[in-house]
Steps between C-alpha positions, in 0.01 A plus 500: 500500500383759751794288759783572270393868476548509880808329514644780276357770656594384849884429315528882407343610771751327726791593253338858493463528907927309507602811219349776779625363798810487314495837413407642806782305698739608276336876527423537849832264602762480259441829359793749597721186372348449177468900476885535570524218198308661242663866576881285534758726330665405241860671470605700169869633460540772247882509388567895549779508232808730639607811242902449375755707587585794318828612367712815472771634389805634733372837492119352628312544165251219449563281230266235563176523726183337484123568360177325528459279224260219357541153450283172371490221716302183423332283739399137389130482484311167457439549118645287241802476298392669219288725707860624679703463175215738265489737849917564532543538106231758510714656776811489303352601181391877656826538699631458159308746373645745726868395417544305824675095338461252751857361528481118622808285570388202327798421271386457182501713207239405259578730245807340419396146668780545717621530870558827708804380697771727543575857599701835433706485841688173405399334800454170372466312119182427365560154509570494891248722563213237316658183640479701861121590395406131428624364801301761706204463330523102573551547847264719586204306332502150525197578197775601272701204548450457166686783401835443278771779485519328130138665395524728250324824596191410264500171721469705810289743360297196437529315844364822682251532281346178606639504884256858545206342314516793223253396218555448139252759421782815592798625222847401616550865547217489765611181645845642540378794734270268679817283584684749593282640739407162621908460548563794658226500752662134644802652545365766706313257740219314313181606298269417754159625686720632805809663334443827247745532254600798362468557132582846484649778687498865456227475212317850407188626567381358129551175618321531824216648344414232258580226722214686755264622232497135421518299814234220422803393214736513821398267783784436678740771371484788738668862507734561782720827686865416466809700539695559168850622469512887346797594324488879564803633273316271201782266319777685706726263620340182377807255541565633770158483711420155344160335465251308664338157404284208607665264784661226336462131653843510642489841646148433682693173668787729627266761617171379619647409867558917467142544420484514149185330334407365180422868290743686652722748262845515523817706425689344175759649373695829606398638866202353557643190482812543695283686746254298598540378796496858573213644298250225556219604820340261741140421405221581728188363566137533572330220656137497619235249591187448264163361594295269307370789323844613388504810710788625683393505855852509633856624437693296627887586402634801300834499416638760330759440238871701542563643171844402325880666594547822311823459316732792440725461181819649397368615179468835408198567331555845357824308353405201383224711311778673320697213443161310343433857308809518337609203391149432369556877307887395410402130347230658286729774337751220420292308305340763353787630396682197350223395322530365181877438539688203538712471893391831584237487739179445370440175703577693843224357682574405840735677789524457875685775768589424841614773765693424827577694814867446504540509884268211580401293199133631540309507119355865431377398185449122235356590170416235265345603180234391344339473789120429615173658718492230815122618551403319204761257427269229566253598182812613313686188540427302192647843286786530715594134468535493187632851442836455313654770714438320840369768687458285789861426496771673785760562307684720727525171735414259222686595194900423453667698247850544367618776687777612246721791615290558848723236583831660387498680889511170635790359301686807592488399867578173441774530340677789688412323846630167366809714425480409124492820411661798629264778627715788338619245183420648151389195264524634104210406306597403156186436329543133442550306776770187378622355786298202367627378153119335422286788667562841483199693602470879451460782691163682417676823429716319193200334377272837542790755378804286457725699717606391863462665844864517551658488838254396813486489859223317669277833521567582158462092379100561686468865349582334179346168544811398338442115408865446410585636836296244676566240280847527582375516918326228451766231357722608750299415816291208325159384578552366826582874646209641286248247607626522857462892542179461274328290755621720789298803353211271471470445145341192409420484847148530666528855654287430842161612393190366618320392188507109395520626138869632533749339257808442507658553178883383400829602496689363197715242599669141369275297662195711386610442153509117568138514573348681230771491265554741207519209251389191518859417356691736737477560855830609609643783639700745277734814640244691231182349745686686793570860340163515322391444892719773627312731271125378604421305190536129473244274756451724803142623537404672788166680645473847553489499855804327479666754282348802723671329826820397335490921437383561847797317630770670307321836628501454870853376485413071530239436715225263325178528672240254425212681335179511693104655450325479771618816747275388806162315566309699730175346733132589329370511905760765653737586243768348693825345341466110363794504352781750357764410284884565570720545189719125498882532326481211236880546436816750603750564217819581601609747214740786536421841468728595230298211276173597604574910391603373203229305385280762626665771333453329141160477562490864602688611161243238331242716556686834441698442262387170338218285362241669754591830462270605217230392755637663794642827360524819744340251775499663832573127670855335488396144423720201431385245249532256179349419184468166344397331220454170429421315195277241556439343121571619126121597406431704792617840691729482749380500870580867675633531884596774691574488826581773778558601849488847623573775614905433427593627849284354748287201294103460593374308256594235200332465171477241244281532224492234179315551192418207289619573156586876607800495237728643706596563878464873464113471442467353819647779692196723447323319724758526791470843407139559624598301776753695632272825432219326724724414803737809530210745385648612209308723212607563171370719209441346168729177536402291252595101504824436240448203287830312318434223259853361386616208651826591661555255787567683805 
């Protein structure tokens, strides 16, 4: 017994005496190595994130600049499922509380059990769009090879419920937000321990509180510094300025090589979109070395980060403000004052004005109305998709409307310069127009008063907007001539501009009939099709900006700019030019001078002496311009344009202002009223706006 006690002690002691030796070789001998291991630096890079570029307006006012904001980011932790899932509802549930919706891109609706495919830009069907979604989703995943662009959306709804593990025990509504985070946080990289996503950005100081006050319900979701986008003139110039958003899958593939990441926020729509190249910074960074301990013991690289291109725009603020303020003011009255009565302009509810510097195609001022606040479009964007009145909608570069008589200038010139009809000729308008034995439109003036305008020139036929005139104009030079001279002033033609969003419009035509037909029975071309064109009815829808440069053109004699926004970009680091844009000649008309005075002159007496002239009585300005009015169904009030260039003698500026459902053309001219106050610093006493609600077409 007393041997085996000895054998053990003399067995530890040898292991005992083995463990110091050991020690003190690797003390005494190894130790500055094994000191240099346990202090070995670890390396931690901090992404510095680079502020965006700001943008002004030609005169240097800032438009948009940036502020310190907040955002949520979530880090994966090692916790469970459920754990995670309970932890990001909670999250969502208080930034709901303080208004902020979480907007995922999972495409499925489960309100109506159906699929979110599909936008308001027309880029692309539904249909396409899910078929193109399918195959993506396949090829990204070998996991969702399963996937079946024949799933109905409950199906999918369904399959991701089971592909992220979500329990039984959580509502579909619940299961839908945890999918949709889940969703969108693979798109932007993964939902991993090494990657934050970023739930939300720019949340209040509500939102931080709670999520700080109660940080043991939070592991993993942290509060972080970020630069957010201020809009400093509020919803001024909304369309125009554009929005922000999450990096989509396809954009972070274009970009990353430019050092984009996962989170990044990017321009959209409007200029921060078409800017960006310009108005997104280089990141910095802030590396340093860590020891065991997880203190910083070195710095070893700081890299600042260059702040984005300031970008100078050709806007006017103190204009567009005016523009916004009045046709806002002007849309209000109408409906107000048509109320309660049938096709007179009680459903005025949407407008847009654009404003163009004749000698260079350069946009003072796009107005779309309704419009939105881009600060919070983000929380607001559930209410303003499914506003009825699509405030999110550009209709001064989205929306195509008849343009009635606005076009009557531009069937003037078309005919006279095709040598159809004579410059000096005097056409008699009759009332009736018969040349056709099966359709015989009327002249507005023998359906309003049933009288005639008598003997016309082409300045009186515009003063007048004399339909029989131009009917007559118009089946002598056919549509061929119209549609030619039509597409050299740009109508139905893109006019240049920078934003993606642009459309193009139409210009009525046989072969546009062909397409979309009046009739399923009857698609062909009648003389009546051609003189209902010469007068601006028929198919031929065209944008406002296209309206305001077809009016520009006429003004400075038949140059056609293309129509730019962005004046200059301008370095962030020395202020030093990155880029300044030259005014580019989209077309040169050759018209003669006698034809262009006497369009011009029409639209001069227009305003003195005809349709406008109510609005513009004892104006100090000579202005040249046209009303129109277009019908555009048999319930509802007639659309109101007015557009304008001025002053008479040496044009500036072009106007062209359309009021949905503004009853007549007249209306419309208030607002290029306030304009023209604004820009030539005019003041008047007690002018009131003039309001007409009878339908004369003019």
């Amino acid at each position: 017994m007393k041997s085996r006690f000895l054998i053990i002690r003399c067995i530890v002691g040898i292991a005992l005496a083995a463990l110091i030796i050991r020690t003190g070789y690797l003390q005494i001998f190894r130790g500055s190595r094994y000191l240099a291991i346990s202090n070995k630096r670890v390396a931690n890079s901090v992404v510095v994130k680079a502020p965006r570029g700001e943008i002004y307006d030609r005169n240097g006012k800032p438009m948009v600049s940036n502020r310190i904001g907040y955002a949520l980011q979530f880090l994966k932790t090692d916790k469970t499922n459920d754990e995670i899932y309970e932890m990001l509802l909670k999250c969502l549930d208080i930034l709901a509380e303080s208004g902020y919706i979480y907007q995922d891109s999972f495409p499925v609706d489960i309100a109506s059990w159906d699929y979110r495919f599909g936008d308001d830009n027309g880029s692309g069907s539904a249909e396409d769009e899910r078929t193109s979604w399918f195959k993506e989703r396949k090829n990204g995943d070998k996991k969702l090879i399963d996937l079946n662009d024949n799933m109905s959306a409950r199906e999918l709804f369904d399959f991701y419920k089971r592909y992220y593990k979500i329990s039984d025990d959580y509502s579909e509504y619940d299961v839908r937000r945890i999918i949709g985070l889940r969703y969108d946080a693979e798109l932007a990289g993964g939902f991993s321990t090494k990657t934050p996503f970023t739930i939300a950005s720019d949340v209040d100081i509500n939102v931080v509180t709670k999520i700080k006050e109660r940080g043991n319900e939070f592991d993993g979701i942290s509060v972080v510094n970020e630069y957010v986008r201020n809009y400093n003139m509020g919803t001024l110039a909304a369309h125009v300025l554009g929005r922000m958003g999450k990096i989509s899958p396809d954009e972070y593939e274009r970009l990353k090589d430019k050092g984009y990441g996962y989170n990044e926020y990017v321009g959209k729509q409007g200029v921060e979109g078409i800017a960006e190249e310009y108005l997104h910074g280089t990141d910095g960074s802030t590396s340093s070395e860590q020891n065991i301990n997880g203190n910083n013991v070195k710095l070893i690289q700081d890299v600042e980060p260059i702040p984005g291109n300031f970008v100078v725009l050709t806007i006017d603020s103190d204009l567009q403000s005016v523009a916004e303020e009045s046709l806002s003011r002007n849309i209000e009255t109408i409906s107000r004052n048509g109320k309660n009565q049938e096709k007179k302009g009680g459903d005025a509810n949407a407008g847009a004005v654009v404003v163009i510097d004749i000698k260079n195609g350069d946009l003072l001022t796009m107005a779309s109305y309704p419009t939105y606040d881009p600060s919070t479009f983000n929380r607001d964007y559930a209410e303003l998709n499914e506003d009825k009145d699509k405030p999110m909608f550009n209709r001064a570069l989205g929306g195509t409307y008849t343009p009635g008589s606005t076009f009557k200038p531009l069937s003037a010139i078309a005919a006279i310069e095709s040598g159809n009809v004579g410059i000096n000729e005097i056409i008699e308008c009759k009332g009736i127009y018969a040349f056709y034995k099966s359709y015989q439109p009327r002249c507005w003036i023998w359906t309003e008063q049933h009288r005639t305008h008598g003997k016309l020139n082409v300045s009186g036929a515009i003063e007048n907007s004399c339909n029989y005139f131009f009917y007559e104009a118009g089946r002598r030079m056919g549509i061929e001539t119209l549609d030619e001279y039509a597409k050299k002033f740009g109508l139905g033609e893109l006019t240049g501009l920078e934003f993606g969003e642009e459309v193009r419009g139409n210009v009525a035509s046989p072969a546009l009939k062909e397409k979309i037909g009046q009739t399923k029975e009857d698609k062909t071309w009648y003389g009546g099709d051609t003189i209902q064109a010469a007068i601006g009815q028929s198919d031929s829808t065209f944008t406002p900006i296209q309206l305001a440069n077809y009016i520009a053109t006429i003004a400075n004699g038949g140059t056609r700019y293309k129509t730019n926004i962005i004046k200059s970009v301008r370095s962030s680091v020395d202020g030093s030019t990155v880029m300044n844009r030259e005014p580019q000649v989209a077309e040169r008309i050759n018209m003669s001078a006698e034809t262009v005075e006497a369009v011009k002159n029409g639209m001069r007496k227009v305003v003195e002496e005809g349709s406008a002239s109510q609005i513009f009585e004892n104006y100090p300005l000579s202005i040249g311009g046209k009303t129109g009015t277009a019908q555009v169904g048999t319930k509802v009030s007639n659309n109101a344009l007015f557009v304008a260039f001025a002053p008479f003698e040496n044009p500036e500026i072009a106007v062209c202002v359309v009021i949905e459902h503004g009853v007549r053309g007249a209306n419309a001219a208030n607002v290029a009223r306030d304009i023209f106050d604004e820009y030539f610093n005019i003041n008047h006493v007690n002018v009131e706006d003039n309001y007409t609600i009878g339908t004369v077409l003019q």
